[in-house]
ZAMARGU-4260 file (C-alpha; in steps of 0.2 Angstrom, whole numbers, plus 5000, padded with zeros to 4 digits):
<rodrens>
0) 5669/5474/5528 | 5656/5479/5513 | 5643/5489/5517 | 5625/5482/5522 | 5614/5482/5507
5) 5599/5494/5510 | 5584/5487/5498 | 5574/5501/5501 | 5589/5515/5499 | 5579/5521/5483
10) 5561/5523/5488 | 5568/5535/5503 | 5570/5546/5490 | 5554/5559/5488 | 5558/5561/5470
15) 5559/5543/5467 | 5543/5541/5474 | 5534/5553/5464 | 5543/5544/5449 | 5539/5529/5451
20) 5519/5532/5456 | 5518/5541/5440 | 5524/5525/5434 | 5512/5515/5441 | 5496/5527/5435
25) 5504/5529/5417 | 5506/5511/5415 | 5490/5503/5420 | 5481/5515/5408 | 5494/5510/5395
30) 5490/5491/5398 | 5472/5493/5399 | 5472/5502/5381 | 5482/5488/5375 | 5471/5473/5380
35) 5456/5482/5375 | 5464/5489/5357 | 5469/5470/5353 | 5453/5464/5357 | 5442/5477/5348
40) 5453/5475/5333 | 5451/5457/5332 | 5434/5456/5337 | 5431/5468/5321 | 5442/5459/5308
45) 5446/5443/5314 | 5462/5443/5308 | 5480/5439/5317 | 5488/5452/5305 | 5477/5465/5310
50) 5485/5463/5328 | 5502/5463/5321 | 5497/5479/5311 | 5493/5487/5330 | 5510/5485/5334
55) 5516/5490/5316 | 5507/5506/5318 | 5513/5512/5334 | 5532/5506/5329 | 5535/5514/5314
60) 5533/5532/5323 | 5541/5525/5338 | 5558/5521/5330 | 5557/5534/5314 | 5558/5548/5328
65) 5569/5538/5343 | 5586/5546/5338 | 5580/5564/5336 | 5570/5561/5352 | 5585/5557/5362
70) 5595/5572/5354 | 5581/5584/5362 | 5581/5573/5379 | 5599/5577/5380 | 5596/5595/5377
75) 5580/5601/5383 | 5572/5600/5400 | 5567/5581/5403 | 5553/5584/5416 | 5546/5594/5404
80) 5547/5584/5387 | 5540/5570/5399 | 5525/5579/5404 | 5523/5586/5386 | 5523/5568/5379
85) 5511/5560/5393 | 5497/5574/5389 | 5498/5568/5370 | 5495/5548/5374 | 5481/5553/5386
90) 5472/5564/5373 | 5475/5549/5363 | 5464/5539/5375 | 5451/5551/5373 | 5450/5550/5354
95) 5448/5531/5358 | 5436/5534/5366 | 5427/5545/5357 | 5428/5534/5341 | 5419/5520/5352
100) 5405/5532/5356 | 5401/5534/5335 | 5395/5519/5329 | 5399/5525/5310 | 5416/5527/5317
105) 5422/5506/5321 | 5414/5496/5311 | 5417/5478/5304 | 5431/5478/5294 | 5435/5498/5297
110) 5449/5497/5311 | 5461/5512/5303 | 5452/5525/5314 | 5463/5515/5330 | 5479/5514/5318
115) 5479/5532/5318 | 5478/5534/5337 | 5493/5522/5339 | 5505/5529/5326 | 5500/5545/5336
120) 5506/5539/5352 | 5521/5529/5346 | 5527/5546/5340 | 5523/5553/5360 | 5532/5536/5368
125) 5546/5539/5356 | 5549/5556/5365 | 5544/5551/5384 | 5557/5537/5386 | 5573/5544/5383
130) 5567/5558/5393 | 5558/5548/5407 | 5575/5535/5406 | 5587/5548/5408 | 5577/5558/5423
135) 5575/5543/5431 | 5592/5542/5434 | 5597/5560/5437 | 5587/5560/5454 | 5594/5545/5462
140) 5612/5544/5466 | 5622/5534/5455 | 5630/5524/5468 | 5610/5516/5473 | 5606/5515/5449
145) 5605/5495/5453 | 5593/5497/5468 | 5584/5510/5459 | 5581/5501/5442 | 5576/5484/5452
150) 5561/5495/5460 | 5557/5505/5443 | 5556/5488/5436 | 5545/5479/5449 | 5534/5492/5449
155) 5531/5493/5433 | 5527/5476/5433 | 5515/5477/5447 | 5506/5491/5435 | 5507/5479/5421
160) 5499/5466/5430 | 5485/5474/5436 | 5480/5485/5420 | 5479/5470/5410 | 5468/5461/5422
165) 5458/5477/5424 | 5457/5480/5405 | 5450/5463/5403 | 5437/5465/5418 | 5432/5483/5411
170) 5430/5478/5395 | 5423/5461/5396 | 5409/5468/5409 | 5405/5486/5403 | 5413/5489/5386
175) 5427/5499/5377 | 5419/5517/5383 | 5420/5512/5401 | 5438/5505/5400 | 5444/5521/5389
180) 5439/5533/5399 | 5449/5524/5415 | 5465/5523/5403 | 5463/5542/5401 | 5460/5546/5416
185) 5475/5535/5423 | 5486/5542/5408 | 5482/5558/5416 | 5484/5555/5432 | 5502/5550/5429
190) 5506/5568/5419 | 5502/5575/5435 | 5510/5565/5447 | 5526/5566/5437 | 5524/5586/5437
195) 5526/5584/5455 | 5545/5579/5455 | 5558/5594/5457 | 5569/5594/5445 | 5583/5608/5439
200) 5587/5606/5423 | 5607/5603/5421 | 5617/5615/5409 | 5623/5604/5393 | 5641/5602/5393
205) 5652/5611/5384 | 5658/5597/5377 | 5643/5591/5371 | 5639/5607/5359 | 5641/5597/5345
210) 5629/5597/5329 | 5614/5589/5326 | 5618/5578/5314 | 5633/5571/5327 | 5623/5571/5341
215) 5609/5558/5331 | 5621/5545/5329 | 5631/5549/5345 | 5621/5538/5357 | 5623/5520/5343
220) 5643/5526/5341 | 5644/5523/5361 | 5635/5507/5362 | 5646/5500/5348 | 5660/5503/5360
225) 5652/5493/5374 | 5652/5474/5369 | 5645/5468/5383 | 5630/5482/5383 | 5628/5479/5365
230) 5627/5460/5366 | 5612/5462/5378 | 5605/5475/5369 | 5605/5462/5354 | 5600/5447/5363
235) 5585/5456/5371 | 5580/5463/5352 | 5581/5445/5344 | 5574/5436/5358 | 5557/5446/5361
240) 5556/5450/5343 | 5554/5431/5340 | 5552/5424/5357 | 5536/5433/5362 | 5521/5433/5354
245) 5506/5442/5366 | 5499/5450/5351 | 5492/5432/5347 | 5485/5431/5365 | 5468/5436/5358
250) 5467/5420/5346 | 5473/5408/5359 | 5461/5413/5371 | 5447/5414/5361 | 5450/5400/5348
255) 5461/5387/5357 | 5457/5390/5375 | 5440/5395/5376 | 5440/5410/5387 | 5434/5429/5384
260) 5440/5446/5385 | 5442/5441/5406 | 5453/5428/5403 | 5463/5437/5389 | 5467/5447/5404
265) 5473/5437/5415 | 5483/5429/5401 | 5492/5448/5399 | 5495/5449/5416 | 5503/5433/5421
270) 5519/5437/5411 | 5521/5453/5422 | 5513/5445/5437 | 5528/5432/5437 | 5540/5449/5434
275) 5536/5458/5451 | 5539/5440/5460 | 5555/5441/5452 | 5557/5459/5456 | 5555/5458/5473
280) 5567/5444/5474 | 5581/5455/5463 | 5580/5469/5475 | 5584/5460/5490 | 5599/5452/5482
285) 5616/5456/5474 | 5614/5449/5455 | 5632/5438/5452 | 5636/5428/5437 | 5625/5441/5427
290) 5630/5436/5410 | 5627/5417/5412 | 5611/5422/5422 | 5606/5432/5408 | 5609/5420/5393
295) 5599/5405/5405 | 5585/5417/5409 | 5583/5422/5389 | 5585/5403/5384 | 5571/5397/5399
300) 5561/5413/5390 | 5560/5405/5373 | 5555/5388/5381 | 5540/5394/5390 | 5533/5400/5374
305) 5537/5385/5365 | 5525/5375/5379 | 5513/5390/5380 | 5511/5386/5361 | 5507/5367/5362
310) 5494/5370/5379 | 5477/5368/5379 | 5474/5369/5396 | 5471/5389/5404 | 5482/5385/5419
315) 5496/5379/5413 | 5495/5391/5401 | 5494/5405/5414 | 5508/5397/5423 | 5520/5395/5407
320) 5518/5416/5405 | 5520/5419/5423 | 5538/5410/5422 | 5542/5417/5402 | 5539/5436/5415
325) 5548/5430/5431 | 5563/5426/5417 | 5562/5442/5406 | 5562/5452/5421 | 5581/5445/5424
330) 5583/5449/5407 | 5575/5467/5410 | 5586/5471/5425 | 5603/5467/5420 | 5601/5478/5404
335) 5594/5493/5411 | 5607/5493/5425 | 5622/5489/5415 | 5614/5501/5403 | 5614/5515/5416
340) 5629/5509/5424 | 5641/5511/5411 | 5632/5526/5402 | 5637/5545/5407 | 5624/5556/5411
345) 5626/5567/5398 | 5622/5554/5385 | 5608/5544/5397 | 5594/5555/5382 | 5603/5549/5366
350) 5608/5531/5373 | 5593/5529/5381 | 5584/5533/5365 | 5593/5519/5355 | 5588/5509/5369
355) 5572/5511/5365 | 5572/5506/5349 | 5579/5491/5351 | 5563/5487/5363 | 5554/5499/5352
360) 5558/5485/5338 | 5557/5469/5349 | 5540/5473/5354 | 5529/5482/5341 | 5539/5475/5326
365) 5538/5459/5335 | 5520/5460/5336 | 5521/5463/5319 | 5533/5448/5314 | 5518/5440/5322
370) 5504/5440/5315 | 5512/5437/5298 | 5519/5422/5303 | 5501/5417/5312 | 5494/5421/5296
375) 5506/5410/5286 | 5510/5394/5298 | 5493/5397/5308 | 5497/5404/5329 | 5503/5387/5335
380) 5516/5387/5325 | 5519/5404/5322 | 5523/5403/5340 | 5533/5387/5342 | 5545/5393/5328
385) 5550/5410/5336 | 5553/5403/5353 | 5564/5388/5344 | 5573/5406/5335 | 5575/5412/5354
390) 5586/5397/5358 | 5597/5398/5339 | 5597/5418/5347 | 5606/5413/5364 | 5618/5402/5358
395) 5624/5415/5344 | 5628/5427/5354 | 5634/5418/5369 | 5648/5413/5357 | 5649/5428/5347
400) 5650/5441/5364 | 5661/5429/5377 | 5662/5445/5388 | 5644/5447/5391 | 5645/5426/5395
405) 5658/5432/5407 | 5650/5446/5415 | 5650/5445/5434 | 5643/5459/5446 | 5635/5473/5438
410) 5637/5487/5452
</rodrens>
C-alpha cells in the first residue's frame, strides 16, 4: 500500500521555514523594484526599448558570470555566498533610492543612472541562485524535493503577487522614495532571515577536485545527458523568451487600457496570483502525465498572451495573466523538480547555475526581445507574434524530445 502523501511534510522542517520566509521578504522587495523601475523608466523616456534595455542591463551580468557562479556554489559555503549576494541587491535599493532623492540625478531622458544599478544586481542574482537553489535542497530530504519545490514555488508566487500590487500602490500614492526604501528594507530583511538557517557546509568530494576550467562547463555536459531535463529546459527558454511580454505591461496599461501605476500593479500580479492557485492545488496532488501536462500547460501559456494582446477590457485582461500564471507555474514545477530530482547534489551549484541562465535569458533577454519588437511592429503585435512563436515552440520540441512527451511521474 503506498504511503499517504503528507502536503505539509516540507514546512515541518525549521530550516525550511526560515528559507522560504526569506523567500517571501526578498522577493516582494525584488517585485516592488521592478514594477516601480519599469514605470519610472518609461514615464522618463517613453520608450518600449528603454524597458527592454532594463532587462538587457540586468541580463548581460546575470548570464556573463552564471557558470563561474555555480563553480563557487559548488565549492564554497552556500549560506554564505547567499547572504553575500542578498546584501549587494539591497544596497542596490539604496542607490535607487538615493538617485530618486537628486533631482539632477533622473531626469528626462537620463535613465542610465538605473542601468547601472541593474547590471549591478544582475551580477549579485547571478551568484545568489545557484547558491540559494542548491541549499534549498540540501536541508530537506530528498525523498520530500517535489513537496518542497511545490511550497518554494507557491510561495514565491504569493510574494510575487503581493509586491507587484504593493509596488504599484506605493508608487502610485506616495512615490519612487517611499516604495524604494520598503524594497530595501524588505531585501534586507530577507538577508537576515536567511542568516538564520543552520547550515554545515559539506566537504567537496574528492571526486570533484577537478580544475576550473572543467568544473565551468561541467554542469551544461550533464544536462546534455539528460533529454528529458534538457527538453524542458529549452521549452521553458523559448516559450517565456517569446511568449511573455510583462516588460510591455506599462504601455498596455497606460496607452491601451487606461489605468495608472495602481493598475500596472495589479496587472504584474495577476500572472503570479493565478501561480499560488495553482501551487496550492500542485502540493496537494501527485503531478502524472507530467510531459503531456507540461507541453499543454506551455501551449495554453502562449495563448493567453495572444488574447491579452488583442483585450481592451482591464478584466479580461487581468484574467488572461492570472491563467498565463496558474499555467507557467505547471511549467515552473515540473522543471525545478525534475531538475532537482535527477541532479546529484554535488553538482546542484553548477547545474543550477545553467538553470539559471536559461531563466536568466528567458526573462531579461526576453524583456529585451521586447521592446525591440514593440518598437518595430508596435506592442500589440509585438505580443501576438511571440505568443504565435510559443505555439511553433511546443510543437518542435514535442516532436523533437518524445521522452519528455512521455514523461509520467516525476518522484
Amino acid at each position: 500500500m503506498p504511503a499517504r502523501h503528507d502536503p505539509y511534510v516540507s514546512l515541518r522542517n525549521p530550516n525550511f521555514r526560515w528559507y522560504v520566509a526569506s523567500l517571501v521578504a526578498f522577493t516582494l522587495g525584488t517585485q516592488i523594484q521592478a514594477v516601480v523601475v519599469a514605470w519610472q523608466v518609461y514615464a522618463l523616456t517613453k520608450d518600449p526599448l528603454s524597458l527592454g534595455l532594463v532587462g538587457l542591463a540586468e541580463a548581460l551580468p546575470f548570464i556573463g558570470a552564471a557558470l563561474y557562479a555555480g563553480h563557487i556554489a559548488d565549492r564554497q559555503d552556500r549560506k554564505r555566498l547567499s547572504v553575500s549576494a542578498m546584501g549587494v541587491q539591497t544596497m542596490c535599493g539604496l542607490l535607487l533610492l538615493g538617485y530618486t532623492l537628486r533631482a539632477d540625478v533622473l531626469a528626462p531622458g537620463r535613465v542610465w543612472p538605473i542601468y547601472a544599478v541593474m547590471l549591478v544586481s544582475g551580477l549579485a542574482r547571478s551568484f545568489q541562485q545557484p547558491a540559494r537553489t542548491a541549499l534549498g535542497a540540501e536541508i530537506v530530504p530528498r525523498e520530500t524535493y517535489p513537496n518542497a519545490v511545490a511550497w518554494r514555488s507557491s510561495l514565491w508566487q504569493f510574494a510575487a503577487v503581493i509586491g507587484p500590487a504593493l509596488g504599484g500602490m506605493l508608487y502610485g500614492f506616495s512615490g519612487a522614495r517611499l516604495s524604494y526604501a520598503v524594497e530595501a528594507a524588505l531585501c534586507g530583511a530577507g538577508a537576515l532571515l536567511f542568516g538564520r538557517i543552520v547550515y554545515v557546509r559539506r566537504p567537496a568530494l574528492a571526486h570533484d577536485s577537478t580544475g576550473i576550467a572543467e568544473n565551468l562547463t561541467v554542469g551544461i555536459r550533464f544536462l546534455l545527458r539528460q533529454k528529458e531535463l534538457l527538453g524542458a529546459q529549452l521549452l521553458d527558454l523559448f516559450s517565456v523568451l517569446f511568449g511573455g511580454a510583462p516588460a510591455l505591461l506599462p504601455i498596455f496599461t497606460s496607452e491601451i487600457l487606461k489605468v495608472g501605476p495602481q493598475g500596472l500593479g495589479v496587472l504584474r500580479a495577476a500572472p503570479a496570483a493565478g501561480a499560488v492557485v495553482m501551487s496550492v492545488v500542485l502540493t496537494h496532488r501527485r503531478l502524472r502525465r507530467a510531459g503531456r501536462t507540461l507541453f499543454l500547460a506551455v501551449a495554453g501559456f502562449g495563448l493567453c498572451w495572444i488574447f491579452f494582446a488583442l483585450s481592451h477590457s482591464f478584466w479580461l485582461s487581468l484574467a488572461l495573466l492570472a491563467l498565463s500564471g496558474m499555467l507557467d507555474n505547471i511549467s515552473v514545477v515540473i522543471r525545478s523538480t525534475l531538475l532537482t530530482v535527477r541532479t546529484p547534489e554535488h553538482l546542484l551549484g553548477r547545474v543550477s547555475a545553467v538553470n539559471q541562465i536559461f531563466i536568466g535569458s528567458s526573462n531579461e533577454i526576453g524583456e529585451f526581445e521586447s521592446g525591440v519588437t514593440a518598437r518595430l511592429l508596435g506592442a500589440v503585435r509585438a505580443v501576438v507574434v511571440g505568443g504565435v512563436l510559443t505555439l511553433g515552440v511546443v510543437g518542435a520540441t514535442a516532436w523533437r524530445v518524445p521522452a519528455l512527451r512521455e514523461l509520467d511521474e516525476l518522484a
